[in-house]
N, C-alpha and C positions, 0 to 999 in steps of 0.2 A: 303375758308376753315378757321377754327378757328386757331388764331396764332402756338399755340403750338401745334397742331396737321396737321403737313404737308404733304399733299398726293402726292407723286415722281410716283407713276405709278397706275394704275387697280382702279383710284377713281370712283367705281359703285359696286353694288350689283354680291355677285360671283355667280359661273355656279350653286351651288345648288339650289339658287335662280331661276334661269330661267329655269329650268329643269320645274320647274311648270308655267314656264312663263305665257303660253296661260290660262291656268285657270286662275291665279293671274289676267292679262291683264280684262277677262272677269268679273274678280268682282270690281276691280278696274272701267270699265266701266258703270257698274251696278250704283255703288256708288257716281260718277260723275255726272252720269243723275240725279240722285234724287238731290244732292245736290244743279247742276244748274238750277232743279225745284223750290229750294226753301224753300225745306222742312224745312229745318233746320237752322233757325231766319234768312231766304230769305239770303243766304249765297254763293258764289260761291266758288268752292272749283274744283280747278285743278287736273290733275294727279301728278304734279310736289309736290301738295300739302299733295297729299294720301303718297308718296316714299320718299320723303324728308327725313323721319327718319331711312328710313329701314339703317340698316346697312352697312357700306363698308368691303366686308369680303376676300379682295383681293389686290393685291399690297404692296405698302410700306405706311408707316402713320411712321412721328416723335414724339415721345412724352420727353416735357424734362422732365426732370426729373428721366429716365432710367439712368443703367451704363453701358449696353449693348443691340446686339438687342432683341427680343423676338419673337417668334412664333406663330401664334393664327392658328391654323390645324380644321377648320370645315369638318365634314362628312354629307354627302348629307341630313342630317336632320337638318342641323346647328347647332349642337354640338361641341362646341370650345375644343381640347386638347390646352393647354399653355404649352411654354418648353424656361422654362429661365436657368439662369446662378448664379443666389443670388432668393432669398427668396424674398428680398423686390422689386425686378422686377417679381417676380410671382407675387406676388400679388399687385401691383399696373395693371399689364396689368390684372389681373384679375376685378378689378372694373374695368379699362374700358372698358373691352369686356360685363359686366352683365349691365354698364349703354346703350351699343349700342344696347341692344337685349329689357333693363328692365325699365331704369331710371324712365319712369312714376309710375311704379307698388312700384320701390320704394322711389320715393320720396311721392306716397300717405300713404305708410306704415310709415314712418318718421313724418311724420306729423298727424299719428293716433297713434305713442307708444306717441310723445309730447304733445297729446292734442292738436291739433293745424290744425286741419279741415276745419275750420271755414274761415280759412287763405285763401283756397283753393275753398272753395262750401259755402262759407256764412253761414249765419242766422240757417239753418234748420241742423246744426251739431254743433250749440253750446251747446245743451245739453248733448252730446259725448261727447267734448269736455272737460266739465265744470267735467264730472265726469271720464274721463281719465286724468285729472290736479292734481284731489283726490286722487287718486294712485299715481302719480308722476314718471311714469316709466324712464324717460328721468335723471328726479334728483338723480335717484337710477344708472342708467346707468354711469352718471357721477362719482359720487361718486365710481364707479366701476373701471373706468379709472382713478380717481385721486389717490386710495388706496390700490385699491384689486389687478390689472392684474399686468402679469410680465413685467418687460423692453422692452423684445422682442416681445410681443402679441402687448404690444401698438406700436413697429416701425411695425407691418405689419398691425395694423389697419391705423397708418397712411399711411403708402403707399396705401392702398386698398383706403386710401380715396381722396390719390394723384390722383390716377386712375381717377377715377370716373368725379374728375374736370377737370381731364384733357379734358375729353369727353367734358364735359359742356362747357368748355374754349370758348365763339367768338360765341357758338350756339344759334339762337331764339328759345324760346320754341315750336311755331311751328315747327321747325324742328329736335325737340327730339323725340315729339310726337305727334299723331294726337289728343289725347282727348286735351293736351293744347290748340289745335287749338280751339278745341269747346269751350273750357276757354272762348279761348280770346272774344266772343261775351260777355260776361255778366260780365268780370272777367279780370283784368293788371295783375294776378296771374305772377311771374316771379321766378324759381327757384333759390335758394340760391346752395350757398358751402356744399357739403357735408364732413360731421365730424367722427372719431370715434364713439361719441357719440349715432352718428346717426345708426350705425352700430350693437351697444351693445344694445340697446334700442330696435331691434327688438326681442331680446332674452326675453325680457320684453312681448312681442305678443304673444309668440311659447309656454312660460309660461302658463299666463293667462288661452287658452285655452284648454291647459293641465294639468288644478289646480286640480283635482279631486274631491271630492266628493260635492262640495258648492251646488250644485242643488240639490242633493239627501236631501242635510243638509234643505234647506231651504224647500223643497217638503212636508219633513216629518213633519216640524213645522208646515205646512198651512193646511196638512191633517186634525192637529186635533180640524179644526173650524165644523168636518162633521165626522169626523171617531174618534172612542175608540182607547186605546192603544194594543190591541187584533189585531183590524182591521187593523190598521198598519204594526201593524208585519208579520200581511198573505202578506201583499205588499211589506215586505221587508223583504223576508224568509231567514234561515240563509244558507251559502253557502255548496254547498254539497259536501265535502270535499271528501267521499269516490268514489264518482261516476266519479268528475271532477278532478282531481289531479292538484295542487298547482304545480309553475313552479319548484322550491326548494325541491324534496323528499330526493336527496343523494350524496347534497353536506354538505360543511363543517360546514353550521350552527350549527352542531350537537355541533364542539366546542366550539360556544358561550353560545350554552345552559347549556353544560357543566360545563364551567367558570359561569356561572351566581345561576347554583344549589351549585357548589361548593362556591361560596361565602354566600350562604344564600339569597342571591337576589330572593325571589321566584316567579316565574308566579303568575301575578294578583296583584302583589303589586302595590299602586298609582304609576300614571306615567311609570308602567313598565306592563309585561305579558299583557296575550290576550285582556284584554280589562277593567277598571278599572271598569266602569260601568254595565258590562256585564256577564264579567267572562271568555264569549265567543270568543271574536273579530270580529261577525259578524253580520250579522242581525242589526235589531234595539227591539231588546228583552226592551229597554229602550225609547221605542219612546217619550212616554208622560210623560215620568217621571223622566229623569234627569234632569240635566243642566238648560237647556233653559225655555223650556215651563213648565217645575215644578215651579223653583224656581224665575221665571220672571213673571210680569202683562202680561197673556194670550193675554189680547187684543191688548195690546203694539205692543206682540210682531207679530200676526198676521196681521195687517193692515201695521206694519213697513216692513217685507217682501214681504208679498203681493206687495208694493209701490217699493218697492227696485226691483222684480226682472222685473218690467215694466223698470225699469231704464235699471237692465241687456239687457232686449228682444231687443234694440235697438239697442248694442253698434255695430259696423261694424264687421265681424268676420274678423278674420288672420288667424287664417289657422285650424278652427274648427268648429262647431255650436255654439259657444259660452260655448263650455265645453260638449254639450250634443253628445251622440251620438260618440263620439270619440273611437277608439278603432286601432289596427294595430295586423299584423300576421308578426310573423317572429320566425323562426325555424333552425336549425342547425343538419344537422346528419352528424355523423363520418366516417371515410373511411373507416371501417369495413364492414357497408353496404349500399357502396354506388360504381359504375359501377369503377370510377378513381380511387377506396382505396385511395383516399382523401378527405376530405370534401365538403359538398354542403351547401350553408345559402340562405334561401327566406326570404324575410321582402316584405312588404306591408302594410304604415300604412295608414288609414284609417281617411279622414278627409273631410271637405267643399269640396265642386267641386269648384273649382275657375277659372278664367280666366284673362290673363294666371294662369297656375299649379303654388301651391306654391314653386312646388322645380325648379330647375334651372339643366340640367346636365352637369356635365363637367370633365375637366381630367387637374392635376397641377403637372408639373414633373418637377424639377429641372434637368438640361442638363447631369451633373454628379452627380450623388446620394452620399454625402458624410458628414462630421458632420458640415460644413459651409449652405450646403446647401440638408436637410434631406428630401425632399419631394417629394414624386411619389405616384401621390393614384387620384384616381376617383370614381368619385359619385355623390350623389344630393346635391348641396349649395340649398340656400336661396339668391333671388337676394337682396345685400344690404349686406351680411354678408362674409368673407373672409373666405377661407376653406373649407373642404368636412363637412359635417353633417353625412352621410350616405356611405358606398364604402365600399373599399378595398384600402390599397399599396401594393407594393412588397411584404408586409408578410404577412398581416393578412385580415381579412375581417372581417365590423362589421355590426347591423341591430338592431334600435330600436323600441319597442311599447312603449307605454304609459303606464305607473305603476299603474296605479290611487292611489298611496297614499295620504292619508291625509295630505296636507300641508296650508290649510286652515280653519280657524274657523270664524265665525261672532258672536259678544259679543253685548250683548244688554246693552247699557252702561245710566246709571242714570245719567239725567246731572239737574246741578244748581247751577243757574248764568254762571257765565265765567268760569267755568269748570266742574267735573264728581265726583261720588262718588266712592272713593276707601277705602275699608272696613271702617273705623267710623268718614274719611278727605273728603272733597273738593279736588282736584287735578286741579289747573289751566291747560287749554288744552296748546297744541303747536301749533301755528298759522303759518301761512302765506298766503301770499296774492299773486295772481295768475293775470295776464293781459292776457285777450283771445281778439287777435283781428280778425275782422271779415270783409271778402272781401262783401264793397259796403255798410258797416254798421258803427256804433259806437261801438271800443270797449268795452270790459265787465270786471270787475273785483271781484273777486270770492273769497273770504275766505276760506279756507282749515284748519280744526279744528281736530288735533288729540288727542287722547288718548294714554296712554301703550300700548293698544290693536292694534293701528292700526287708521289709517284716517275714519273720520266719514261719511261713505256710505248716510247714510239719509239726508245730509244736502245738497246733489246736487237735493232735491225735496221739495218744498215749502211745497207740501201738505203734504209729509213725516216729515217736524217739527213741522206743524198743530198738526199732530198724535199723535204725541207724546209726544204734553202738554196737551192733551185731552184722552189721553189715561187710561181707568180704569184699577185699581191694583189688584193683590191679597194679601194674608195675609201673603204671602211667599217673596213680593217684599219689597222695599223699597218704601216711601212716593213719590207720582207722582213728584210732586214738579214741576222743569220747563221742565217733561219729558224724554223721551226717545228717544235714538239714535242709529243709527245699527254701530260697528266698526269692521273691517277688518283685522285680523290678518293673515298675506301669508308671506311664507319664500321667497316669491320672491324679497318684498321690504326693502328688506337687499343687501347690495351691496353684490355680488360673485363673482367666478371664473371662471361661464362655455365657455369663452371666450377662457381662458388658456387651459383648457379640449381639444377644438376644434383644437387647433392643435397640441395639444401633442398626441390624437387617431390617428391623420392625419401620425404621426412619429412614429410611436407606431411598435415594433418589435416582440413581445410576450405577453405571456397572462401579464407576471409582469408588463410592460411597461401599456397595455389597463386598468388594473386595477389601477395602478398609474394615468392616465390620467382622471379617471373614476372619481375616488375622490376628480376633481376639476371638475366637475360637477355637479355642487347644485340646480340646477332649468332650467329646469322644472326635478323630477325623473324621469326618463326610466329604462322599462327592456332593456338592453344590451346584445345582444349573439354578440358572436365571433368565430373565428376559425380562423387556421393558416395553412401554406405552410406545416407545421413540420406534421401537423394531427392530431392538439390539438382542443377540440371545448371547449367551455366556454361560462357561464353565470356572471353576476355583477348587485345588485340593487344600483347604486348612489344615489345620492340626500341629502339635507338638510331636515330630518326628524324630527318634532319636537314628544320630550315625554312631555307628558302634569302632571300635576295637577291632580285635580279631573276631571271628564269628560274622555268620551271618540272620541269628536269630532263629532258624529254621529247628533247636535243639537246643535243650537246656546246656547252659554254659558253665565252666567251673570258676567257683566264684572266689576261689584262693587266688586266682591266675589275673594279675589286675588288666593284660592286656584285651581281656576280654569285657573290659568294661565297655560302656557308653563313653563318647566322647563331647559330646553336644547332642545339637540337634540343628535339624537344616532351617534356614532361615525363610519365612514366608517368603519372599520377593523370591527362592529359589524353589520354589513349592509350582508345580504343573498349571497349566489355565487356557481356557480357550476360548475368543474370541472373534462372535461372528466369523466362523470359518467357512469357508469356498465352498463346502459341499451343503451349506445351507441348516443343519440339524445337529446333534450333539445329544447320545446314548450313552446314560449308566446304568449298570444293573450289575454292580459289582463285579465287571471283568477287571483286567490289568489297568492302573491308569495311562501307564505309559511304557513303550516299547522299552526295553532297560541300554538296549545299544545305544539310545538317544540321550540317553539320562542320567546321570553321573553319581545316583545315590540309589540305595540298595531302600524300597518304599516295602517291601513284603515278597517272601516266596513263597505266599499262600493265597494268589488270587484264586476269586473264582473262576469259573473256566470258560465265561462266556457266552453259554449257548440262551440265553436270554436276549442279552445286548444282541446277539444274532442275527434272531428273529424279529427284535423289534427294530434294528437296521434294515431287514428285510420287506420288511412290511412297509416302513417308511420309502424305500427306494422303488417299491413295486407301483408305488403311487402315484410316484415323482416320474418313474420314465413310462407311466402311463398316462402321463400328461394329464393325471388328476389335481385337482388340488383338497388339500386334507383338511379336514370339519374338526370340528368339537366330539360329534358322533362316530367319528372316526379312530380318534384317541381314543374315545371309551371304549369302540372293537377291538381295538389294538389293545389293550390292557386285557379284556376276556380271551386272548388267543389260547386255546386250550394244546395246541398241538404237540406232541411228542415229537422230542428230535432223538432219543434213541430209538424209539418205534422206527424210525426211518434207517435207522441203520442196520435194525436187527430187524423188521418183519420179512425183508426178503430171503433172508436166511432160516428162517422160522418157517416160510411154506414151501423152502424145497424139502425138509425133512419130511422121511418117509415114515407114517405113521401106521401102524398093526392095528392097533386099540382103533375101534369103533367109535368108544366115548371122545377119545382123546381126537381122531380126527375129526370129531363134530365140531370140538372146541376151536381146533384148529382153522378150519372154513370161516369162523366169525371174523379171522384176519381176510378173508380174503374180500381187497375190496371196500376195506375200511379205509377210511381219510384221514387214518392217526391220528384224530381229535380226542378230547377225554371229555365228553360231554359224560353229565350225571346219568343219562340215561342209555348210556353205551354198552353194550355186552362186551364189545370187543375189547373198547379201555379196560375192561374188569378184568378178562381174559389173560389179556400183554400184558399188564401191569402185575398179574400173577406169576407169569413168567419170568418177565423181569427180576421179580422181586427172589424168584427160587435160582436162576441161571446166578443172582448176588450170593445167595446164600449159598451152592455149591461150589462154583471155582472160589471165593474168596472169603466167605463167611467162615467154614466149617475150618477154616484156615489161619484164621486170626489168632493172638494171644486170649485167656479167659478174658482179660480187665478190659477187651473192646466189647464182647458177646453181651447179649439178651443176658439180662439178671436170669437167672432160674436153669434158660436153657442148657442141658447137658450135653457132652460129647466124650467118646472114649478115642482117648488121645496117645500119645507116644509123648512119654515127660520130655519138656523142652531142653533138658541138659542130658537128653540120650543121646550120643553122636554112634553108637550101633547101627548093623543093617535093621530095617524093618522088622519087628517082630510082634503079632500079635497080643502076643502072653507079654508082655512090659507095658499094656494101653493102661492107662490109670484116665481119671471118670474125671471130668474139670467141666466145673458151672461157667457159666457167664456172670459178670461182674456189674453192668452197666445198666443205667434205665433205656426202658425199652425204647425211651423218642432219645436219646444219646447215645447207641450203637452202630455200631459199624458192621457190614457196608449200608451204609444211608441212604443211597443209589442217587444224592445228589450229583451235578453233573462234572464232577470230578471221575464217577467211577462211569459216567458215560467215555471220558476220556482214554480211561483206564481197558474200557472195554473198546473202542476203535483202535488202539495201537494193537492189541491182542489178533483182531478178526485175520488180518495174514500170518497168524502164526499158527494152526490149528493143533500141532501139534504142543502147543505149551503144556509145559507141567502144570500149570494154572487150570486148563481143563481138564483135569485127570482128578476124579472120585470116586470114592469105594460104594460098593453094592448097598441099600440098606433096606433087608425085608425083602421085599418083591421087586422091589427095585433096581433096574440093573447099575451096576460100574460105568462109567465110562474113562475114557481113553483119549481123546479127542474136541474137539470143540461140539463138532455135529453132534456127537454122542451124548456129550453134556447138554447141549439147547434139546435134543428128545427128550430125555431125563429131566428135564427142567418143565416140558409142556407136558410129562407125564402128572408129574408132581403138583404142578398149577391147575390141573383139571378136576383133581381128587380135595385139592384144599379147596377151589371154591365148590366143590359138590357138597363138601361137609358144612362151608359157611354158607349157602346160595341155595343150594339144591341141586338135586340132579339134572334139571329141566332146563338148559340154556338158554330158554326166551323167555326166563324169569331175571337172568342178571342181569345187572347193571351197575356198573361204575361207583354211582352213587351209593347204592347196597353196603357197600365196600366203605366211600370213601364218604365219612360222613366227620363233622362238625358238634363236638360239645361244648357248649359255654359254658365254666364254672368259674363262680365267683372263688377268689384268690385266697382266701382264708376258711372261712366256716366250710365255705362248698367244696370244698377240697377234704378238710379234716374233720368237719364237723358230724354230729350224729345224723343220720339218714333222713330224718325229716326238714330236717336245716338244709341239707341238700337237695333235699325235693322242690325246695322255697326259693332256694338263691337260683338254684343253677335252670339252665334252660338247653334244649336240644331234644333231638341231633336235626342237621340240616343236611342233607345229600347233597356235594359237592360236584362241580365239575373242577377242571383244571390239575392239576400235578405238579409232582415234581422237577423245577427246574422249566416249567411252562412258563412263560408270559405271566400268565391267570396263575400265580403262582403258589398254589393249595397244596403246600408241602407236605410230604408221608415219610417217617422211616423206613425203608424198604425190611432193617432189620429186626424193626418191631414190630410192623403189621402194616394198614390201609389207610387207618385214621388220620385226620388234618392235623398236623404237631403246629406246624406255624401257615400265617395265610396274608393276603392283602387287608391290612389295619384298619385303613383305610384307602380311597380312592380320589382323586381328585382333577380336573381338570382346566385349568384355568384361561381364560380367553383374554386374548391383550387388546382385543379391538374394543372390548364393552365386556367388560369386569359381571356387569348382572347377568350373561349369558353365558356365564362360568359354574361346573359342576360339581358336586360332593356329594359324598355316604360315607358315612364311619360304621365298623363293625357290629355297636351295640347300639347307643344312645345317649340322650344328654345325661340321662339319669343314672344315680348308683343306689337307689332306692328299688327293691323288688316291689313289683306290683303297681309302681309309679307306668305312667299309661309309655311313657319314655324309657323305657330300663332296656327294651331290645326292638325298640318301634322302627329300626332303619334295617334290623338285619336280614329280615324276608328281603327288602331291595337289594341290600349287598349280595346276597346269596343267588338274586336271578342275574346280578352283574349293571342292577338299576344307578342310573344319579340321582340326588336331589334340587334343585335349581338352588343358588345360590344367590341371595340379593347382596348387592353393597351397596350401591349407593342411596339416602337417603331416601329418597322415591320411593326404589324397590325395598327395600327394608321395612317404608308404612306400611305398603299393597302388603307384605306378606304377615306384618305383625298381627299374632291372636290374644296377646298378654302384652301390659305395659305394668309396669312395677316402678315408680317413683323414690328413689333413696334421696332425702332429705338432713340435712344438716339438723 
């Protein structure tokens, strides 16, 4: 055993474990055989060698560094409650209960917020690497620890990080984990000490890919190498504020707005009101014509993000698709109508399938609850991070989505010589110099060149500084000179406080307390709902919001032009919230926060468009004036709504068309009479959703610039600087650029929006496509939705069969879990080991049940509900959960994906907290001893 960790009795895997024994035993045998085949770089690989890491969840273990003993309480899913006596033995046994379950998952996250990959997998992630070094999250992290957190955040990150080594203390990494094993053939890879540092820097990850609108920012500038400023804006229609309601209608903004009319401050002023640019705050009413692409060399600037967002497509994700696709549901209603006259809160946010889940669940109760020692609360960590993210304590209960506010801009910056042009000066840049070392290689050393704006994005691609000393100007820009550079302005790389936030919500007694703990949380922004024991429910927008200059963020800015800077940023107390409001309930799902006519500051012109929040207003309301009152099991219905709300808009238009084809009208009947659900076992979901996905691909897909389209996919095109009539013989052949789950059209419900402003116009040039093969042209919308159910019958006949009462949704819409590293890049047997699937899905895109698909890449689940949760404010032990995978990130451990068959049928787990229920459900008790 490792010195400091001495095991007095029960050293093996506890009963939860062997309860699945015989299974476990049998895949564990499975994996043996292959190994002693050979498969895998002719390697023998024992049983002794597959269990070595799994955890010991039973008996006594010493650890020094305690000041008493500690309890670690697994329930038959291997779910740890912890039940210390101080704070800094919570959380110390808490890292090392999350390194005995996670350490690989996170020491590869550690080594992706550092840039530091390469350490680890060599060669083929130095270019990650080289442009995760440009950000600098790790430097920013520190500087976080050395300036920003309080006293007490850093004694419990250190503890958490006592933990963690203590696990590590005497262990080979074979025996942490099995992917190290597979390391070791190619790779002395050996883990280091784990740090604060390392801990805050993943908040740096959780950020990133919940920056908000950068893809849309970039999307719109590359549109206009192929689309007018008209055309853009049908793609990026403004948000429809009467139909979808903003999450904010009848809280207290009203007295910011107040305060801000009575000072004179009026909406639309620079830097302040709906949108500077606009007028509006939504839409992109200014596609082509602010900021960016107006007053910068067009060409600069489109080959420079083109280049850049190749750079994005690759980075590893953390717990998103790299910003795309992101979205979470969580809701609150009050005990007025609900079965307990207390409250109810569902969250579910919406992110990467990963393997293991990115959350972790667990429960941290100090022995006696008092101001020494403040903490009782459960919920989903982050393995590598100290604390609940997500839960409940004794009082309150909390649930975040994602805000999508604007906290990012890209400045297209004039550079010559050794610096940048800033209005009529040179500005010498900020250097430094980075060392990437690289397992089995020669180190690399890398220059990192920033501006005012931010680190220079373009300079981690050779061909991107090519660009942009070749790049033509216009009469709007400044002299090419030695070029162009893309720069990065994010409130994330400013040192913060979300650290401090995380366990002052943890402690948090009332809505004053969650709102105080709220406004030291600056990054990433989240909607925040809440509710308490008392029968209060609440809402809060945090975050580090910048008010800008000119511009309205919706387009890369030119970054010579100072007025286009940032100004500040709005102050919490002027931040949106709502409290216990009149209509009894309070809905996020990433619509608008707030109406912009109300609200005096420009928060993002990229919400999402609402039709979630819709539905689950709907659902709530149909309750309410059916003079129901709403359960526990009713939340959890409400989170599985599978319904289609473009179905609804388009099936009635899809069965008056008149169809010839025999085949195609058979297909066609499957709508008739379907309830627009996307159950996994629906012919008809498979059918629509076919459709749908071909009606994207012809009016708007075939349409797009290459750098939005399918990697691979070709089309013979008319070069985008032909302003000629029409001519065949001028088509030249252009690929798609993008990965398949980051293309556009996505058919999220942006382009639902996109397609209801279109249905009164049949006539649009938007519905007009060329013949292809047998296929006919159309001319028209009708024309086009035939064409499109021609096309959706013949795809799923080639993926499905010819037989319509073989399909199903599921068929289609199926669920891979693979682990994040090996099972991604690793050799095919390494993949057979880590990774697990496929699950046949219900729910869709922009559904409730929110089992997201690129329309433009295919069927498959790109991102999906993480987890689930339910929490009950009348009696906390009749509150529910499931997380995607399990506690474990050990393959073959009986926990690695023991909840997902539940997630997948839309099951909960019961939930214990209090003491009582925590003994009834414990199968393992594990003793940490001083």
């Amino acid at each position: 055993m490792p010195p400091n960790t001495t095991a007095t009795t029960g050293d093996k895997p506890g009963k939860s474990g062997r309860k699945k024994g015989r299974k476990a035993r049998l895949m564990v045998f499975v994996l043996v055989l292959a190994l002693i085949g050979g498969i895998a770089y002719g390697a023998y690989w024992s049983v002794s060698t597959v269990r070595a890491p799994f955890p010991q969840t039973e008996g006594t273990l010493r650890l020094e560094g305690l000041s008493g003993p500690v309890d670690v309480k697994r329930d038959s899913h291997g779910i740890p409650r912890i039940y210390a006596s101080t704070p800094e033995d919570l959380f110390m046994a808490q890292g090392f209960v999350q390194a005995q379950d996670r350490f690989y998952e996170m020491d590869v996250r550690r080594h992706m917020t550092s840039g530091r990959l390469s350490e680890m997998f060599g060669k083929s992630q130095l270019k990650n690497d080289e442009f995760l070094r440009t950000l600098g999250w790790d430097r920013v992290a520190k500087q976080e620890y050395d300036k920003k957190l309080s006293a007490s955040t850093k004694k419990y990150l250190r503890a958490y990080a006592k933990g963690v080594n203590a696990y590590l203390e005497g262990r080979e990494a074979k025996d942490i984990s099995l992917e190290y094993a597979a390391l070791g053939f190619t790779n002395d890879y050996k883990p280091g000490k784990w740090t604060p540092v390392d801990s805050i820097s993943w908040l740096k990850a959780m950020a990133w890919d919940l920056r908000g609108n950068m893809q849309d920012e970039i999307d719109r500038a590359l549109m206009t190498s192929r689309l007018g400023p008209k055309q853009i804006k049908d793609l990026y229609p403004d948000y429809p504020y009467s139909r979808n309601k903003p999450i904010v209608s009848q809280g207290q903004y009203n007295e910011i707005t107040r305060a801000f009319e009575a000072s004179g401050d009026a909406t639309g002023s620079a830097g302040t009101g709906a949108s500077a640019g606009t007028g509006t705050g939504t839409g992109t009413g200014t596609a082509a014509g602010t900021a960016g692409a107006g007053t910068a060399g067009s060409s600069a600037l489109q080959t420079q993000l083109a280049g850049l967002y190749e750079v994005l497509d690759d980075l590893p994700t953390a717990v998103g698709v790299n910003g795309n696709g992101i979205g979470s549901n969580s809701w609150v209603v009050s005990g007025r109508h609900t079965v307990t006259g207390k409250p109810l809160l569902a969250n579910d946010p919406h992110l990467s399938a990963t393997l293991p889940s990115v959350w972790y669940q667990m429960g941290l109760h100090c022995r006696t609850v008092s101001d020494t020692c403040p903490y009782d609360v459960s919920g989903y960590t982050f393995a590598g991070l100290p604390g609940v993210i997500i839960g409940h304590n004794q009082n309150i209960a909390w649930g975040m989505t994602n805000s999508g506010v604007d906290v990012t801009d890209l400045y297209l910056e004039k550079l010559s010589g050794d610096g940048y042009v800033r209005g009529d000066k040179t500005v010498p840049f900020r250097t430094r110099q980075e060392v990437i070392k690289v397992a089995g290689g020669a180190s690399k050393r890398i220059v990192v060149r920033e501006t005012t704006n931010g680190p220079l994005l373009s300079d981690r691609s050779a061909e991107l500084v090519t660009v942009g000393k070749k790049a033509p100007v216009d009469t709007a820009a400044p002299d090419r000179g030695d070029g162009y550079g893309i720069a990065l302005k994010w409130t994330a790389l400013e040192p913060g406080t979300t650290m401090d936030a995380v366990f002052a919500m943890d402690k948090a007694k009332n809505f004053d307390d969650f709102r105080e703990a709220a406004k030291l949380f600056d990054v990433p922004s989240q909607n925040l709902v809440y509710a308490d024991t008392e029968g209060n429910i609440g809402y809060t927008l945090p975050g580090r919001i910048p008010v800008r200059g000119k511009g309205d963020g919706s387009l890369p800015a030119p970054g010579w032009d100072p007025e286009y800077d940032w100004t500040g940023y709005i102050e919490p107390e002027e931040l949106p919230y709502e409290y216990n409001p009149e209509r009894g309930y309070i809905v996020t799902a990433n619509q608008a926060v707030i109406d912009p006519k109300n609200y005096p500051y420009t928060l993002t012109t990229d919400w999402g468009y609402g039709t979630r929040s819709r539905r689950i207003t709907d659902l709530i309301q149909q309750k309410i004036d059916g003079g129901g009152k709403i359960s526990t099991e009713d939340m959890r219905q409400m989170q599985l709504d599978n319904s289609s709300a473009i179905a609804n808009l388009l099936v009635p238009k899809l069965l008056n068309i008149d169809i010839e084809d025999e085949d195609v009208r058979q297909a066609q009947k499957l709508l008739e009479g379907w309830d627009r659900t996307q159950d996994a076992d629906s012919a008809a979901a498979a059918y629509f959703n076919a459709v749908w996905r071909n009606i994207l691909k012809l009016s708007f897909g075939n349409k797009l610039p290459k750098e939005l389209r399918v990697k691979g996919q070709c089309l013979w095109v008319e070069p985008a600087d032909d302003t000629g009539p029409a001519d065949e013989n001028r088509k030249v052949r252009e690929c798609g650029r993008r990965a398949a789950d980051q293309a556009q059209p996505d058919g999220g419900d942006r382009w639902f929006e996109v397609l209801r402003n279109l249905m009164d116009k049949p006539d649009s040039d938007w519905w007009k496509t060329p013949a292809s093969g047998t296929r006919p042209a159309a001319e028209n919308r009708d024309e086009l939705f035939k064409r499109a159910m021609i096309d959706a019958r013949w795809e799923l006949t080639a993926k499905l069969g010819k037989d319509i009462d073989t399909w199903s949704w599921g068929r289609l819409h199926r669920l891979f879990l693979k682990n994040q590293t090996l099972g991604t890049e690793g050799p095919g047997i390494l993949q057979y080991v880590l990774n697990r699937g496929p699950w046949k899905l219900s729910g869709g895109e922009a559904a409730v049940n929110a089992t997201g698909w690129n329309a433009a890449g295919g069927y498959g689940a790109v991102w999906v509900p993480s987890m689930r949760m339910v929490v009950n404010l009348a009696d906390f032990d009749k509150s529910r959960w499931i997380n995607l995978t399990g506690a474990s990130g050990h393959a073959y451990n009986a926990h690695y994906t023991d909840q997902t068959d539940k997630w997948a049928k839309g099951e909960l787990l019961p939930w214990a907290f209090s003491a009582k229920a925590v003994d009834k459900n414990t199968s393992d008790t594990l003793v940490l001893k001083p």
